[in-house]
VMD Tcl script that draws the C-alpha trace (Angstrom):
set ca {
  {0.00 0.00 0.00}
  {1.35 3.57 -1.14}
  {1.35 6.24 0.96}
  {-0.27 9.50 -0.41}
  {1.95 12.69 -0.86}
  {0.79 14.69 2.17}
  {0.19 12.42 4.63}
  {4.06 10.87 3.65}
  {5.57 14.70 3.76}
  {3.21 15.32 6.81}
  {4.76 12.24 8.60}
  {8.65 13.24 7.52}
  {8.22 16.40 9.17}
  {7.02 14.98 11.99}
  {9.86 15.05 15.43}
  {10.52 12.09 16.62}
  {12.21 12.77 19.61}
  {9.33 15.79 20.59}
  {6.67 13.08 20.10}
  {8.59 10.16 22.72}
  {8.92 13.09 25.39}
  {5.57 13.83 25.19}
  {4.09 10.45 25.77}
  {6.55 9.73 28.52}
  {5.34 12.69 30.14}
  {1.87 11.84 29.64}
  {2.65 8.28 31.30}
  {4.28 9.52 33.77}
  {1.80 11.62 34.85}
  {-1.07 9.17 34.32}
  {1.10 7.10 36.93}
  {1.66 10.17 39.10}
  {-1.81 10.39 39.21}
  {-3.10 7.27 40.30}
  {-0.35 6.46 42.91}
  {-2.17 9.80 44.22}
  {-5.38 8.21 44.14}
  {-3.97 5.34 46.07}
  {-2.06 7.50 48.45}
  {-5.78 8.99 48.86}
  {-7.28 5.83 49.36}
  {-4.77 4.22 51.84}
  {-5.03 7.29 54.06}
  {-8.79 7.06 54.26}
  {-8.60 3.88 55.06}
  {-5.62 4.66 58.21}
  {-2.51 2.52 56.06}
  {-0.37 5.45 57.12}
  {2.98 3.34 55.60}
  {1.09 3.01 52.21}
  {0.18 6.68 52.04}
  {3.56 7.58 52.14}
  {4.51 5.51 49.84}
  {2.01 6.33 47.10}
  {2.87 10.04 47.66}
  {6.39 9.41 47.48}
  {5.83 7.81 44.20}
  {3.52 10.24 43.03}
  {6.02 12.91 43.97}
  {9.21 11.42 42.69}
  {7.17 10.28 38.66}
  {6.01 13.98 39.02}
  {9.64 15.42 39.28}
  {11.19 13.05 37.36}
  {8.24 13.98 34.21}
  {9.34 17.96 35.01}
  {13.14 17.10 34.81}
  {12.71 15.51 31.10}
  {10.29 17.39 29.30}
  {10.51 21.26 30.68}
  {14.00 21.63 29.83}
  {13.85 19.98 26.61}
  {11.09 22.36 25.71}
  {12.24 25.52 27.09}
  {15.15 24.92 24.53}
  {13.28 24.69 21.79}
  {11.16 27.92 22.74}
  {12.17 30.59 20.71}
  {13.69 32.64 23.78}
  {14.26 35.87 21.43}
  {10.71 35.92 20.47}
  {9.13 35.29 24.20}
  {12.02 38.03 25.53}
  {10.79 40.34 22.88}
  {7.20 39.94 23.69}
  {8.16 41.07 27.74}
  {10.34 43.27 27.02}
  {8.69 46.18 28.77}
  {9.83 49.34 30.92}
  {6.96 51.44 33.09}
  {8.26 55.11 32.87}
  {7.56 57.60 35.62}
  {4.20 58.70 34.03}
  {2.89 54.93 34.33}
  {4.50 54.75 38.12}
  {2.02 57.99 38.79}
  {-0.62 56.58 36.89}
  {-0.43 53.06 39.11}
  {-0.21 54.26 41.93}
  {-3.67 56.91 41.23}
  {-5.22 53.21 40.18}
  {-4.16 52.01 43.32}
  {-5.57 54.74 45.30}
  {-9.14 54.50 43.32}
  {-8.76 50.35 43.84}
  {-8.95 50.89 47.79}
  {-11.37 53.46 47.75}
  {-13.52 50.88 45.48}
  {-12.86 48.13 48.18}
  {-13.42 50.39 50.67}
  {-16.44 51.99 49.65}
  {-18.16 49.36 47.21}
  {-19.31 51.74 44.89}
  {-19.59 49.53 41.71}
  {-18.56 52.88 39.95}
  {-15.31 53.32 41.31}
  {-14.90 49.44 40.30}
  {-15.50 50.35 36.69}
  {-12.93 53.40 36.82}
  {-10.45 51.04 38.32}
  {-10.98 48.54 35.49}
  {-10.94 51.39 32.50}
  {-7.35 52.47 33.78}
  {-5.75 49.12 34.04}
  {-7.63 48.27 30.67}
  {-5.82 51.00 29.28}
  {-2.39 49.76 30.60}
  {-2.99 46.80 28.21}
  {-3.93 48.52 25.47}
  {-0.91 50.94 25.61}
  {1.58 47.73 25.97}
  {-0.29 46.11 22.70}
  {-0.27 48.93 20.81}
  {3.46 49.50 21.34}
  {4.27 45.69 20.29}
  {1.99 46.74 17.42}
  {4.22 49.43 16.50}
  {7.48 48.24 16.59}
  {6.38 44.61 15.40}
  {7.94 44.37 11.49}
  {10.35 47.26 11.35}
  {13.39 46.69 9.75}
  {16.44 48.87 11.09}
  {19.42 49.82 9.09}
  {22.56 51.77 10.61}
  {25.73 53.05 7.60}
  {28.85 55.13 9.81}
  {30.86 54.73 6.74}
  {34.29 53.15 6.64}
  {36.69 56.44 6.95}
  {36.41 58.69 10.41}
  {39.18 60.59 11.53}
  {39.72 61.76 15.08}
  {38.39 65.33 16.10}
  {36.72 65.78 13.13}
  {33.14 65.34 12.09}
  {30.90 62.90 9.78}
  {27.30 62.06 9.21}
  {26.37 58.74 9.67}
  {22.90 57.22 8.47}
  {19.93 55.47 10.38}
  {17.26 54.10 8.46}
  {14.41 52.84 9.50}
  {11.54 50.56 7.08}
  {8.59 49.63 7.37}
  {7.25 47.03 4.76}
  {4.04 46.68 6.28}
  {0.80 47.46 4.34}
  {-1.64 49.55 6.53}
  {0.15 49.86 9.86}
  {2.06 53.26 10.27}
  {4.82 53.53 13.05}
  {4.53 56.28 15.33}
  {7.40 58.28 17.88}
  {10.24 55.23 17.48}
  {13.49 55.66 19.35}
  {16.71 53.76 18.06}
  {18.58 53.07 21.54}
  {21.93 52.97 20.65}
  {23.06 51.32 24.56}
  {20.26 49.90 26.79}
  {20.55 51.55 30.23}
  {22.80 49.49 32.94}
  {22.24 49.41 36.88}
  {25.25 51.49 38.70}
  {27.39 48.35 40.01}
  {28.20 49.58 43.39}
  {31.97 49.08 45.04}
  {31.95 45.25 46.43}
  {34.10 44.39 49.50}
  {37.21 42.78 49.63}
  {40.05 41.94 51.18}
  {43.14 43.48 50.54}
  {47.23 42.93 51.03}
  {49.09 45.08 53.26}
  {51.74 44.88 55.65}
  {51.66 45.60 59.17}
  {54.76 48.01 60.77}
  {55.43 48.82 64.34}
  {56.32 51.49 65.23}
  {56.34 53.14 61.98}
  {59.44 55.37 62.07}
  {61.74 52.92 63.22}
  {60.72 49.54 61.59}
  {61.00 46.92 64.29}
  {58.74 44.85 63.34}
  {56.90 43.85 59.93}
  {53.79 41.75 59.33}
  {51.99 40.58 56.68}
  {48.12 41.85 57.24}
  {44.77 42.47 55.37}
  {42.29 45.17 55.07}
  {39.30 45.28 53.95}
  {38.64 48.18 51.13}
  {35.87 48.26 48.11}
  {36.83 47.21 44.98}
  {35.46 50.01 42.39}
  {33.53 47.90 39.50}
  {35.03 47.03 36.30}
  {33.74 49.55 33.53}
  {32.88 48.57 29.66}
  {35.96 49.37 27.65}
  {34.15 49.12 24.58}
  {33.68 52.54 23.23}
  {30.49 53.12 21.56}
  {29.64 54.39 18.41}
  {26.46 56.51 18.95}
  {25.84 57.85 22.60}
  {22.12 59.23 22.15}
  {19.33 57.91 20.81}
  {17.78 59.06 17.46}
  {14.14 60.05 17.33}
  {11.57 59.03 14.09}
  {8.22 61.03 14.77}
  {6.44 58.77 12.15}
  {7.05 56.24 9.77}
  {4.76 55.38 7.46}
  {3.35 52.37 5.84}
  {5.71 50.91 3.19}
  {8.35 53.82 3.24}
  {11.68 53.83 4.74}
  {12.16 56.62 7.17}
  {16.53 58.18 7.40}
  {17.42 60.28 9.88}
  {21.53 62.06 9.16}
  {23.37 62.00 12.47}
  {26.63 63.99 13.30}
  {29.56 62.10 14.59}
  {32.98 63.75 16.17}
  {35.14 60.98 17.68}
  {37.40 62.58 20.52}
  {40.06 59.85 20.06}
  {41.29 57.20 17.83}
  {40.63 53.60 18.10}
  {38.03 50.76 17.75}
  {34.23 51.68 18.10}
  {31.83 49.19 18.04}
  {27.99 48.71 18.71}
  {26.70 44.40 19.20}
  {23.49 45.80 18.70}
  {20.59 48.74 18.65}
  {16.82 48.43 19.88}
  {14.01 50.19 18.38}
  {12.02 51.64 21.65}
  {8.59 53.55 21.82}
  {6.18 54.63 24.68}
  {3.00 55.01 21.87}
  {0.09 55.96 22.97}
  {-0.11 56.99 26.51}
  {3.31 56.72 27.49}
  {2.90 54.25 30.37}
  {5.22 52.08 28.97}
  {8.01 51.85 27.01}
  {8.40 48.65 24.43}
  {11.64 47.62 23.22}
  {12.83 45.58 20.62}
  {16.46 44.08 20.15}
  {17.95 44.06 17.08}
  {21.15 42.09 16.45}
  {23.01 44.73 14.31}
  {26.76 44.71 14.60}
  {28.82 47.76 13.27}
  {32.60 48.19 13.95}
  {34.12 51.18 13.11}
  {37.98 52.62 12.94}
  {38.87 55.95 13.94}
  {42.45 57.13 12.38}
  {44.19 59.31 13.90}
  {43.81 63.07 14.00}
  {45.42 64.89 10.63}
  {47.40 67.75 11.66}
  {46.68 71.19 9.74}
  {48.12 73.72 12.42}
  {50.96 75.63 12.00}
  {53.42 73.41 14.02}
  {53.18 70.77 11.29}
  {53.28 72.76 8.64}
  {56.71 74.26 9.54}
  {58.10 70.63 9.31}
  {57.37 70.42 5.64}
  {59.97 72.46 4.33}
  {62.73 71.18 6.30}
  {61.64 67.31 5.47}
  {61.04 68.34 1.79}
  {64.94 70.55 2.08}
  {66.57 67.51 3.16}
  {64.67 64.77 1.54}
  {65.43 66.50 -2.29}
  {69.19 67.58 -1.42}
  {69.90 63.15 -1.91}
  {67.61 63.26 -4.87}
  {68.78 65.98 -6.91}
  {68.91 65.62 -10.62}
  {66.54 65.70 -14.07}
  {63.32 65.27 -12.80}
  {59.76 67.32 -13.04}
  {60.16 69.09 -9.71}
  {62.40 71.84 -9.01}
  {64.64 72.01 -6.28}
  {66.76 75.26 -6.47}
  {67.78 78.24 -8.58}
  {71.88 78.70 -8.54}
  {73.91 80.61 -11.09}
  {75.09 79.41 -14.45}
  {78.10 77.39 -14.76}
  {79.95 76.07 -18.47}
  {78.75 72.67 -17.83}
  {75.08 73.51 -17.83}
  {72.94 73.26 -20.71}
  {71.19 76.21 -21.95}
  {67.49 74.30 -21.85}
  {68.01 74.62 -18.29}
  {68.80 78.21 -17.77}
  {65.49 80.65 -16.15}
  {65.36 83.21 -18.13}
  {62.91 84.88 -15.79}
  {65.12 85.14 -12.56}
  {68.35 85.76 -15.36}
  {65.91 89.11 -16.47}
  {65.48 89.85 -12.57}
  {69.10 89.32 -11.21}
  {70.95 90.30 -14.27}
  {72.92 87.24 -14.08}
  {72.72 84.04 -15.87}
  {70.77 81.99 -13.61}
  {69.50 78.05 -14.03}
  {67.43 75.31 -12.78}
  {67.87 71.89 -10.98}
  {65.49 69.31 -10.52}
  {64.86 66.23 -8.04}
  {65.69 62.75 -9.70}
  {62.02 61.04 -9.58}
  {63.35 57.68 -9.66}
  {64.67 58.05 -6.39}
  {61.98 59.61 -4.08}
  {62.12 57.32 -1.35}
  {61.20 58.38 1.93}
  {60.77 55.97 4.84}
  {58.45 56.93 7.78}
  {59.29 55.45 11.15}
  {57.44 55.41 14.17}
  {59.62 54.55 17.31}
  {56.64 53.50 19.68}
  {57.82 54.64 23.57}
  {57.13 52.31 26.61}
  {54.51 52.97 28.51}
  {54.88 56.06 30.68}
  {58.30 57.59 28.73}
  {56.17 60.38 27.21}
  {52.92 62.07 27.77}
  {49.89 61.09 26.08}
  {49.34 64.16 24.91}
  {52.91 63.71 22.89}
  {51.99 60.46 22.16}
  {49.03 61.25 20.33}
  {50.47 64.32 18.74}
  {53.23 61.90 17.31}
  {50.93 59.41 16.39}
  {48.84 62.22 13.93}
  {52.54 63.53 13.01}
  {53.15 59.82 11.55}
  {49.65 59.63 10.08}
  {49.87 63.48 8.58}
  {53.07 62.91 6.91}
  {52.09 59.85 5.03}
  {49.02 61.16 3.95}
  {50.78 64.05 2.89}
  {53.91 62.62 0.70}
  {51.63 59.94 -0.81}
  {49.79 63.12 -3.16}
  {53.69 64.11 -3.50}
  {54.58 61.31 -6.26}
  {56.89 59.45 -3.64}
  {57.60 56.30 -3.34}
  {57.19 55.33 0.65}
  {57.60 52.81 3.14}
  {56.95 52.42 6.92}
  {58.47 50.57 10.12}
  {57.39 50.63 13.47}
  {57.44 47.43 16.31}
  {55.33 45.19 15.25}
  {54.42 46.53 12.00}
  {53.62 44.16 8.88}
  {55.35 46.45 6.91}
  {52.99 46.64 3.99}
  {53.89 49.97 1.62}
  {50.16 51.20 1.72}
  {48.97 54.43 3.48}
  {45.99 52.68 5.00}
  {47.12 49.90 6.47}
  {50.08 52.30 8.31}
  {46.88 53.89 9.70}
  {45.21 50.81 10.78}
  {48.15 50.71 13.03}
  {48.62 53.88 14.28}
  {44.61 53.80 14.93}
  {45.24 51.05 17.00}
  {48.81 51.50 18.81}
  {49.79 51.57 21.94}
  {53.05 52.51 24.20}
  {54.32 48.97 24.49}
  {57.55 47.23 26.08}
  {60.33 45.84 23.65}
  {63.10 46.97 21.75}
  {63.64 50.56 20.29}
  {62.75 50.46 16.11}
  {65.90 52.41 15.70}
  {67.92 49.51 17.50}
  {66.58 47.15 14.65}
  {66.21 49.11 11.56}
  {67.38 47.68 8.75}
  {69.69 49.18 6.42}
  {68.11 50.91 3.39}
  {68.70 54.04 0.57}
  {65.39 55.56 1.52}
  {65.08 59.02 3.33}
  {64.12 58.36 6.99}
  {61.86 60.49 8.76}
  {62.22 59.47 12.28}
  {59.55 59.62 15.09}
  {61.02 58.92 18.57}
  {61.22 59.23 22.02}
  {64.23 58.88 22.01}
  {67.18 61.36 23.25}
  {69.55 62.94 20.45}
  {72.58 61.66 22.04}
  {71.29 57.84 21.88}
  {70.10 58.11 18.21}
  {72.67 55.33 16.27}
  {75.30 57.80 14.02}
  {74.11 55.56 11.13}
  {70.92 57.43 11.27}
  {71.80 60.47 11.91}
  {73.01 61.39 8.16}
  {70.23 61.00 5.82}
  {67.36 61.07 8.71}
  {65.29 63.88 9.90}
  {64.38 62.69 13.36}
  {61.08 64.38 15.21}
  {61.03 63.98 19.03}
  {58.19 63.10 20.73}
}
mol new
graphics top color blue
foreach p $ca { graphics top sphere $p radius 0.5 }
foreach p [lrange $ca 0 end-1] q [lrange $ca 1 end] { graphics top cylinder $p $q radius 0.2 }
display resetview
């Protein structure tokens, strides 16, 4: 005998394992049940050792049913959706409303006046109505959240936070993207803490190893956020997509980051406020700060003075104006600044073939500088390479633990993400190359290596 289509794709999707719990449960319980009965019976009839033992039974089938199936099922619950569906704040307007409920609900007990008892039951029906029609509102809406891929330190951006709603009759109204759920204040926890016991303490006799007890202060998040307010969407409405532009300025460079966002409202009454989670992750890197103050710009012409004196020759970019000698050749001589001076004056250029500059950052141990010079050396490194890479030459980079990849943005990826570290000095370990070094260091002058010194510039931290 063949099995029809449906009833065969019916029975394949059928679980197995869901189905065996279930009767075991439901013979377990049939058992629990009757050794109840019993236990029932036996006590009416004064067998105090049998009631026991039915209960026991009874007792021990019941557990035993609880310890199999409850877990089992509360896995396969879909704990997002049932978390979603709870997920429920009263705000200080629904604490006053409550508690004016409350007041009316005694007077109603108090009193007995059935009208009182229908007030009472119009308020709290209007709790439920404000909790359903926030799940209404938020149920369906899609969230999405662009902060771009460049961001520099100190300066500002617009990032983009979209909201959609496919639905086909339901608007949304007065939606909040919560960038960071609010967290309790953890409060400073005892414990017990090393310390050493002296007597007397100006001479020293005697020394003992003894504990205090002092509060801990908590742990705080180190992840740095993204967005630190919430963004606001007045309405949204059916099958439209709602964008709201928000200004970023970073402070400092580094890794931002968000693990998710929840879409929030307190529509209609404001008694509650409905959240939903959204599992959005977004990462982004700050780079460091790009100098454009005067300080910076004075080192340009002395790195560019010193960089083109060990690459003169017959390129496109000039380096100086000197006076005619019998070896030049006449396509070479300015006649402009010959007119001005009155004597025969020509041109040299920088050889293009070798502009080669070399950046290095010497990162400092922890605590050798301040981190207000570490960060200023940090956009010094990132300013100049963004700087000589529009300058047609050809650089490199080296720094401790550097991959030493010859591209501008991964040199920032690592100066986004430095930090003063223990190990050996970069300038201890440099290899040997032709390329102009620009040097940043913590360094004193007098330990720079001599080898270094002659076709370096070298900016202290």
């Amino acid at each position: 005998m063949q099995i029809p289509g449906p009833i065969k794709s019916a029975l394949a999707n059928i679980d197995g394992e869901v189905w065996l719990r279930f009767l075991i449960a439901l013979v377990g319980l049939a058992l629990a049940f009757f050794s109840a009965i019993l236990s029932t019976v036996a006590r009416e009839s004064g067998n105090f050792a049998a009631t026991a033992l039915f209960a026991s039974t009874a007792l021990l089938l019941a557990g035993t049913v609880g310890l199999i199936t409850v877990p089992y099922l509360a896995r396969r619950v879909a704990a997002a959706r049932v978390r979603d569906a709870l997920d429920f704040e009263v705000t200080r307007e629904g604490l006053a409303y409550l508690g004016v409920a409350m007041v009316i609900g005694i007077a109603a007990l108090n009193t007995t006046n059935n009208l009182l008892f229908i007030v009472l039951a119009a308020m709290l029906a209007a709790i439920v109505v404000s909790g359903l029609a926030s799940a209404a509102v938020l149920r369906g809406l899609q969230l999405d959240v662009d902060v771009g891929e460049i961001a520099f330190a100190g300066k500002s951006f617009i990032a983009h936070i979209k909201i959609q709603n496919p639905r086909r009759w339901i608007p949304a109204f007065s939606v909040r993207v919560v960038t960071e759920p609010k967290k309790k204040k953890k409060k400073p926890k005892l414990h017990w803490q090393k310390t050493e016991f002296v007597f007397p303490r100006q001479r020293s006799w005697l020394r003992l190893t003894d504990y205090k007890l002092a509060r801990k202060a908590p742990t705080e998040d180190q992840v740095r956020r993204i967005f630190e307010k919430p963004v606001y969407f007045t309405f949204v409405p059916p099958r439209t997509t709602a964008e709201a532009q928000v200004e970023l300025t970073f402070p400092r460079r580094g890794q931002y980051s968000h693990e998710h966002f929840q879409l929030a409202t307190r529509f209609p009454f404001s008694f509650l406020t409905k959240s939903r989670r959204i599992n959005l992750k977004r990462d982004l890197l700050v780079y460091p700060a790009l100098l454009e103050s005067e300080d910076f710009l004075t080192l340009l012409p002395m790195i560019t003075g010193e960089f083109t004196s060990m690459a003169r020759g017959h390129g496109s970019e000039l380096y100086r104006i000197r006076e005619h000698t019998p070896e030049d050749a006449a396509r070479f001589v300015d006649w402009k600044a010959t007119a001005k001076t009155g004597a025969l004056k020509v041109r040299e250029f920088t050889r293009e073939d070798d502009r080669r500059m070399r950046i290095v950052f010497d990162n400092p141990a922890p605590g050798q500088v301040s981190e207000e010079a570490y960060e200023h050396a940090i956009s010094v490194a990132a300013s100049l390479a963004w700087h000589y890479t529009g300058q047609n030459v050809d650089l490199a980079y080296a720094a401790q633990g550097y991959s030493g990849a010859p591209f501008m943005y991964v040199f920032w990826v690592y100066l986004a993400l430095v930090q003063p570290a223990q190990g050996e000095s970069m300038l201890d370990c440099l290899p040997v190359s032709p390329d102009f070094n620009v040097i940043i260091t913590a360094r004193k002058p007098g330990s720079i290596p001599p080898s270094l010194q002659a076709g370096s510039y070298i900016i202290y931290m």
